[in-house]
C-alpha positions in Angstrom: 55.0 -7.6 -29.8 55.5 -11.1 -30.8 58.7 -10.9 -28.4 56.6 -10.1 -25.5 53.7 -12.9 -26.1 56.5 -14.9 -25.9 57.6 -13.9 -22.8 54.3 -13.6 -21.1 53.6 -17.1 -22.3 56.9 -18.5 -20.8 56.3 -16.4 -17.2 52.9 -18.8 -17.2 54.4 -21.6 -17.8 56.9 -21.1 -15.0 54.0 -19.7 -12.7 52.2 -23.1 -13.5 55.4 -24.9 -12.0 55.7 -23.0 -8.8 51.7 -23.4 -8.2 52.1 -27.2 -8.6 55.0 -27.6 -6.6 53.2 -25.2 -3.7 49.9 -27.6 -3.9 52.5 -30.3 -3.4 54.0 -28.9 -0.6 51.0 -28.3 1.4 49.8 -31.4 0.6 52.7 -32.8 1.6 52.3 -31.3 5.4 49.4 -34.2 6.0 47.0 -31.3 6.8 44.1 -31.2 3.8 45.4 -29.7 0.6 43.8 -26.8 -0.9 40.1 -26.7 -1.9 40.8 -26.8 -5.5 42.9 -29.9 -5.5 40.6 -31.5 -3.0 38.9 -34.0 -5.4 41.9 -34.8 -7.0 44.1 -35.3 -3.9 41.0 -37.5 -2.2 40.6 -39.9 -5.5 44.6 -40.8 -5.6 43.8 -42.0 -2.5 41.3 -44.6 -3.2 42.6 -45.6 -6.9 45.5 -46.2 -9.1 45.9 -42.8 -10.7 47.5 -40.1 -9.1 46.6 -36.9 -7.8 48.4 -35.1 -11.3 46.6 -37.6 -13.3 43.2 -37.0 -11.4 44.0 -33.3 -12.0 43.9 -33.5 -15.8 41.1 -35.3 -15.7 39.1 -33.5 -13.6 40.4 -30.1 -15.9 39.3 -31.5 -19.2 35.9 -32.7 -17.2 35.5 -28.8 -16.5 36.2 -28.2 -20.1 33.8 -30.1 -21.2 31.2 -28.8 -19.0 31.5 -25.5 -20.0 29.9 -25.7 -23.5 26.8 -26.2 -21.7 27.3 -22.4 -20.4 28.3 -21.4 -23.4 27.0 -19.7 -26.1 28.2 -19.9 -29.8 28.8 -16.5 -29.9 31.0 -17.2 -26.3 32.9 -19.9 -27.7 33.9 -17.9 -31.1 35.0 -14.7 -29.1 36.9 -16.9 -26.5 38.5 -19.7 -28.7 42.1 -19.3 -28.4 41.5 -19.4 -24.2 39.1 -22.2 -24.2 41.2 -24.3 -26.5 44.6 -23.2 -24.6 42.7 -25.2 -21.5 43.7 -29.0 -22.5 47.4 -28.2 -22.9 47.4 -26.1 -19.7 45.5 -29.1 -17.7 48.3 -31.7 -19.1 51.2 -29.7 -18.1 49.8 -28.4 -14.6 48.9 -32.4 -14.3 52.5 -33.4 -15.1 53.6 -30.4 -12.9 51.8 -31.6 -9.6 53.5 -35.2 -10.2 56.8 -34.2 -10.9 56.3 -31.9 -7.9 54.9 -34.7 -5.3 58.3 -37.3 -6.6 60.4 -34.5 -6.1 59.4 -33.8 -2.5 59.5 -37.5 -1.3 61.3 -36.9 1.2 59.3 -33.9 2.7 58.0 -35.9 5.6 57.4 -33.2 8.5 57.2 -34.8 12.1 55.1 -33.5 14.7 52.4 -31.3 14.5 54.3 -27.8 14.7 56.7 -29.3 11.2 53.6 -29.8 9.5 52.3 -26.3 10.3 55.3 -25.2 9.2 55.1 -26.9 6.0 52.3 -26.1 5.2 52.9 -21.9 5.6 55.5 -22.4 3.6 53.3 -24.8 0.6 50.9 -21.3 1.0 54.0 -18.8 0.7 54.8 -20.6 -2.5 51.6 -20.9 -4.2 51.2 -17.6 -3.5 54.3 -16.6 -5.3 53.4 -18.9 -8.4 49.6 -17.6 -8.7 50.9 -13.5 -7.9 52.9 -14.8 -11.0 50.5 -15.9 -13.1 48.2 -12.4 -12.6 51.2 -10.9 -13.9 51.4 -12.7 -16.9 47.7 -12.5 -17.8 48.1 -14.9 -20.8 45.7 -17.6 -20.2 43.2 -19.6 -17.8 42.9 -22.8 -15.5 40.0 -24.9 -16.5 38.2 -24.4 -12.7 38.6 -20.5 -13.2 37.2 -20.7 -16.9 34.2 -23.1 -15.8 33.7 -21.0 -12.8 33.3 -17.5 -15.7 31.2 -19.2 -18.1 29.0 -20.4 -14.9 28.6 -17.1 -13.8 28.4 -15.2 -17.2 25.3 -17.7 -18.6 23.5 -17.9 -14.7 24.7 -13.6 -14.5 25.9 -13.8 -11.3 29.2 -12.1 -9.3 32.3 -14.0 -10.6 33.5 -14.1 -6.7 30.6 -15.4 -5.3 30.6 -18.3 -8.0 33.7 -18.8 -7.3 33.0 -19.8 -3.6 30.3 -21.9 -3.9 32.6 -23.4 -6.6 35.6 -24.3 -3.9 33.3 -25.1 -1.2 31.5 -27.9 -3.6 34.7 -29.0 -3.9 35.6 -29.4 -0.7 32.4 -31.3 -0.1 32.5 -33.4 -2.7 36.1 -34.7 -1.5 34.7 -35.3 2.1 32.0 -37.5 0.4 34.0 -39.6 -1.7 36.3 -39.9 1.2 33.3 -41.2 3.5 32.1 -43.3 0.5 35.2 -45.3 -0.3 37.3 -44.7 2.6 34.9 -44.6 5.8 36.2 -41.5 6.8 37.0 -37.7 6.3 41.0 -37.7 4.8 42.9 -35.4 2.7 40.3 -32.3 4.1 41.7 -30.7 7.1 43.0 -27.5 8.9 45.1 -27.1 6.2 42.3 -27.0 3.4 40.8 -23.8 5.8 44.7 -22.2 5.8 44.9 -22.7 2.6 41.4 -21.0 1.5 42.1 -17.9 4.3 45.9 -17.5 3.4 46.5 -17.4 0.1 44.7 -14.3 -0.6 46.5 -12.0 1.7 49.9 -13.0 0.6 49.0 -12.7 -2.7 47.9 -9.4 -2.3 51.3 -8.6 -0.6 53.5 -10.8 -3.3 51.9 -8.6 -6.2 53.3 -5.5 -6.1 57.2 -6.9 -6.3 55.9 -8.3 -9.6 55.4 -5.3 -11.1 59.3 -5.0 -12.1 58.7 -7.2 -14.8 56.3 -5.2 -16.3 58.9 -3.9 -19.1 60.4 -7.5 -19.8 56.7 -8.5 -20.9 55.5 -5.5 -22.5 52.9 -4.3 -20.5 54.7 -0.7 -19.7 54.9 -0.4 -23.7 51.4 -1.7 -24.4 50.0 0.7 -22.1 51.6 3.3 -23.5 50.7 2.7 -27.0 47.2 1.7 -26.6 46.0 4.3 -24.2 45.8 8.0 -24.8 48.7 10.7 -25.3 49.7 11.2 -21.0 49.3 14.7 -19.8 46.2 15.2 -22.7 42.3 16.3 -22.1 43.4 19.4 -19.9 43.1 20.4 -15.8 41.0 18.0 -13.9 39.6 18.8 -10.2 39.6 15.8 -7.7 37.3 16.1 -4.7 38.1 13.5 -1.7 35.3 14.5 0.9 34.4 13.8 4.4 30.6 12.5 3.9 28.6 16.3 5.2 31.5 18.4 4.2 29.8 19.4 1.4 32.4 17.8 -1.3 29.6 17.7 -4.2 27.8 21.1 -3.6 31.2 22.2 -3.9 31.9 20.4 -6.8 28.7 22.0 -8.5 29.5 25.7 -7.6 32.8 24.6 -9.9 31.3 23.3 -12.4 29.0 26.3 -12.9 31.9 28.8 -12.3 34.8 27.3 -14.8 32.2 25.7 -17.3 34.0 22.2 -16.2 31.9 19.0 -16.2 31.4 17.7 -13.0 31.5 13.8 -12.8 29.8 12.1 -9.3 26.4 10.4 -9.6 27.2 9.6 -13.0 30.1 7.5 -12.4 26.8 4.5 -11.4 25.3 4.3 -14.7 28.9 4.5 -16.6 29.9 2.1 -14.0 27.4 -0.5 -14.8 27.9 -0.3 -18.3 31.8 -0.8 -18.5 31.6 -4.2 -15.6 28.2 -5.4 -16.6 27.3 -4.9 -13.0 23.8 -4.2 -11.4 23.3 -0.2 -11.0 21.6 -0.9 -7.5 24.6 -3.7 -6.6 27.2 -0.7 -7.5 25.1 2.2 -5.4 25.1 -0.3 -2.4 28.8 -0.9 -2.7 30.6 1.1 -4.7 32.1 2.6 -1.3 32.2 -0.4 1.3 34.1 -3.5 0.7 33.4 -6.8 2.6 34.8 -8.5 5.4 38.5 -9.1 4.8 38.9 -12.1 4.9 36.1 -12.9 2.5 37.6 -10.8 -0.2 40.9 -13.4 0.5 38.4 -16.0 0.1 37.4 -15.0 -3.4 40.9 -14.0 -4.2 42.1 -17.2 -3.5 43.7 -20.4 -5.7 42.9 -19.6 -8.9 41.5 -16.0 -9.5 43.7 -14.1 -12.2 43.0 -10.7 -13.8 40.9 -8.1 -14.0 38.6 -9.6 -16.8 38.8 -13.3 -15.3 39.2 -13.3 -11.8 38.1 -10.4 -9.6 36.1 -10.1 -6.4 32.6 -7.7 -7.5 34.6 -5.3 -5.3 37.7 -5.1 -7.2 35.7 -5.5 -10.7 34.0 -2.0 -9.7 37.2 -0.4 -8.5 39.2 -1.3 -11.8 35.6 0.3 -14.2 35.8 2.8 -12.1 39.1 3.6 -12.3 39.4 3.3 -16.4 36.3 5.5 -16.2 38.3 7.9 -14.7 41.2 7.4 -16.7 39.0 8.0 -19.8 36.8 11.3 -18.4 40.8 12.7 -17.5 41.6 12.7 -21.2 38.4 13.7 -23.0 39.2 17.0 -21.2 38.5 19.4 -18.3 36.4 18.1 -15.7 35.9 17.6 -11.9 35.7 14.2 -10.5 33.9 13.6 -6.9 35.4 10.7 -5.1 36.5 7.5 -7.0 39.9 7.7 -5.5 40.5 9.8 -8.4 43.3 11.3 -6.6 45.3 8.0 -6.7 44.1 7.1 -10.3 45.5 10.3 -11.8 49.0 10.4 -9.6 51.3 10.2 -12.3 49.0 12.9 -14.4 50.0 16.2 -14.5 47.6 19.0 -14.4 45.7 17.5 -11.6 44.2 19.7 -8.6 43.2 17.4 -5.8 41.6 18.7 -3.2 40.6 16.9 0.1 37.3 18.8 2.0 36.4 17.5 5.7 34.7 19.9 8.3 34.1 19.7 12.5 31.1 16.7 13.5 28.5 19.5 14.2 28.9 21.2 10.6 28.2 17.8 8.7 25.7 16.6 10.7 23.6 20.0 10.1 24.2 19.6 6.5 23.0 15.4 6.9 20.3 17.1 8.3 18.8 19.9 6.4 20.2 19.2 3.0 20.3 15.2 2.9 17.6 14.7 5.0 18.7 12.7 7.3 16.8 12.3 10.7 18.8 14.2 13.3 19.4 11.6 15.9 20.9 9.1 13.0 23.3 11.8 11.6 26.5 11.4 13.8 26.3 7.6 13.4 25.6 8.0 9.4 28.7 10.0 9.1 30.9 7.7 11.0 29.6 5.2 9.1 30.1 6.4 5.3 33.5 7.9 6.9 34.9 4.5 7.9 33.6 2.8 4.5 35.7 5.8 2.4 38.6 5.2 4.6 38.3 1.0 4.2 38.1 1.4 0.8 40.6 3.7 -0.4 43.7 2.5 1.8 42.8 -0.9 0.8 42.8 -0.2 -3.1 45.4 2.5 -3.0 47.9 1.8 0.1 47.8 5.2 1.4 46.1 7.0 4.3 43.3 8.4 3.1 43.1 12.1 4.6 47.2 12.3 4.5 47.9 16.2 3.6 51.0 15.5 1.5 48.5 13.6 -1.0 46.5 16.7 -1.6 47.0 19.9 -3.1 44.4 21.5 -1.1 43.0 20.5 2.7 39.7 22.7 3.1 38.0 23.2 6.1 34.5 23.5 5.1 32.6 24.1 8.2 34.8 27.0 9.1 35.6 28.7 5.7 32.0 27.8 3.6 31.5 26.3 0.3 31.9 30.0 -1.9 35.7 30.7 -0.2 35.9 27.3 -0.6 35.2 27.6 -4.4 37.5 30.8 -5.0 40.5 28.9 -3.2 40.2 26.2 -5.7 39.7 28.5 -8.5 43.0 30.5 -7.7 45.3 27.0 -7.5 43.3 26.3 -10.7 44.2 29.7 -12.5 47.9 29.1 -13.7 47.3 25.9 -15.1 44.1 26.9 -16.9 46.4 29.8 -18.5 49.1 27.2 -19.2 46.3 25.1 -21.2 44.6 28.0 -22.9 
């Protein structure tokens, strides 16, 4: 295990590099730099030190500031990563210097070089801060200050986390007006920066996953979670909103004695993120706009526990919730994109139920109680929210037969055949457990 820390602290070190040396390069395009380094790139300007030097002040600044958001309790638990701060500051410092002298003779002419520079300063920070998610080791000083902010005011890490960058970013233009008599160092590029980073992150992560196995994490997940394959036959239901999916769920539950897990999943959710119960019931199947979720993804946002959107915090409790309920034993889970949660499980029925526009809007209507001249737009609405939100966390089509064991027509077959379709698939593996 030792081995592995090792490693994991080694693939941060190097993911500390490449994010300097992509900072430099953008910066290097004459176009704004990115939001985070704003303040430091805007005071090298006007002073002595330079923009590395800025930076480690500026990071130890943060560090300082956060004992006022924390607790003692806080700063006992979270020693080792507040401490590992100040030697993370000097050597991303030292980094972003060594980076700028190396690239001295980056000097891109004409607009369309700089552009170009500057796509390719985002392709590489990118690449150094997918990097540093995979290593999950330690934290920047702006992401730790932006956690203990939002864990002492209890507010959404990602929404903290903006108004973080964009004081930033204002702050820079002041001191720029203040000492300079005008706006430099905060351009296009800072905006390019902030709305592309998070999309090529997002695609850069995945090809990380191959060093899973050099740092451990395969074995660490194996060892720490439960037995695979344990806790018996579980029943996924992926439903068309007014195709009945829970009511069918319940006639299951009643007729193979199974638990059946849907509302629930709000209260258990709430517990395992810390979240709001009425925040998760608003959004636990809609994400926002796009490009907002890049905006909180972007710069400095690591893992799960540090830097998440609300969104993807809710996803990944969810998910372990899922993961958890799967192993305690039998059950049947309603949405969740339990489907793709338990993919690699075996024992797993997963059943998709949709049904023609005029069956689920007569169910909207006389078992939901919704008003009849709101129905078709309701269900297009929930519809395209489950579809958003599953091929965005999962990468498949949601709705695509060859993910399902089962595609059941509910408006044409009804909810009891239904029920004995899924109880016959369910049969032999029942046996096989018994």
């Amino acid at each position: 295990m030792e081995k592995f820390t090792v490693r994991r602290y080694l693939l941060f070190a190097v993911s500390l590099f490449v994010n300097a040396f992509g900072i430099a390069f953008i910066t290097k395009a004459s176009l704004g730099t990115s939001p985070i380094t704003s303040v430091t790139y805007v005071s090298s300007m006007f002073t002595p030190l330079t923009m590395g030097q800025w930076t480690v002040i500026l990071n130890i600044l943060f560090v300082v500031l956060e004992l006022f958001f924390m607790s003692r309790r806080d700063l006992k638990t979270d020693l080792r990563m507040y401490l590992l701060q100040i030697p993370i500051s000097l050597c991303f410092g030292m980094f972003i210097d060594v980076s700028m002298n190396a690239l001295f003779w980056l000097e891109p002419a004409g607009y369309a070089g700089r552009v170009g520079v500057l796509l390719a300063g985002c392709v590489i920070l990118s690449a150094g801060i997918a990097l540093e998610v995979e290593a999950d080791i330690a934290m920047m000083a702006g992401e730790y200050f932006v956690k203990a902010i939002s864990r002492r005011l209890r507010r959404d890490f990602g929404y903290v986390k903006l108004g973080f960058d964009i004081t930033l970013v204002v702050t820079a233009c002041l001191l720029s007006l203040a000492f300079m008599s005008e706006v430099r160092g905060v351009r296009e590029g800072t905006v390019a920066a902030a709305l592309l980073v998070g999309p090529i992150v997002h695609v850069i992560s995945p090809y990380y996953r191959r060093l899973d196995g050099w740092i451990g994490r395969s074995a660490q997940t194996r060892n720490s979670g439960p037995a695979a394959g344990g806790g018996g036959v579980v029943i996924t239901i992926a439903r068309e909103y007014g195709s009945g999916g829970h009511e069918l769920g319940e006639m299951l539950s009643r007729e193979l004695n199974m638990k059946l897990y849907d509302r629930e999943f709000i209260g258990m959710a709430a517990q395992k993120s810390g979240m709001d119960e009425r925040y998760i019931l608003e959004n636990e199947q809609s994400i926002p706009s796009f490009w907002l979720k890049c905006i909180f993804a972007m710069n400095n946002e690591r893992s799960i526990e540090h830097g998440l959107s609300p969104d993807d915090v809710l996803f990944v409790a969810e998910s372990r919730i899922v993961q958890e309920l799967a192993e305690q034993g039998p059950c049947i889970i309603v949405g969740r994109c339990a489907d793709f949660v338990l993919k690699d499980r075996p024992n797993v029925v997963k059943v998709f139920c949709y049904c023609d526009a005029a069956s689920a809007c007569e169910r909207c209507v006389g078992e939901y109680g919704i008003p009849r001249e709101r129905a078709a737009a309701e269900i297009k609405r929930v519809n395209r929210n489950r579809i958003a939100h599953y091929e965005y966390y999962t990468g498949m089509k949601w709705g695509e037969p060859h993910h399902y064991n089962l595609m059941i027509n509910t408006g044409s077959i009804g909810l009891k055949t239904a029920c004995a379709l899924v109880k016959e698939v369910c049969a032999p593996l029942c046996r096989q457990r018994g």
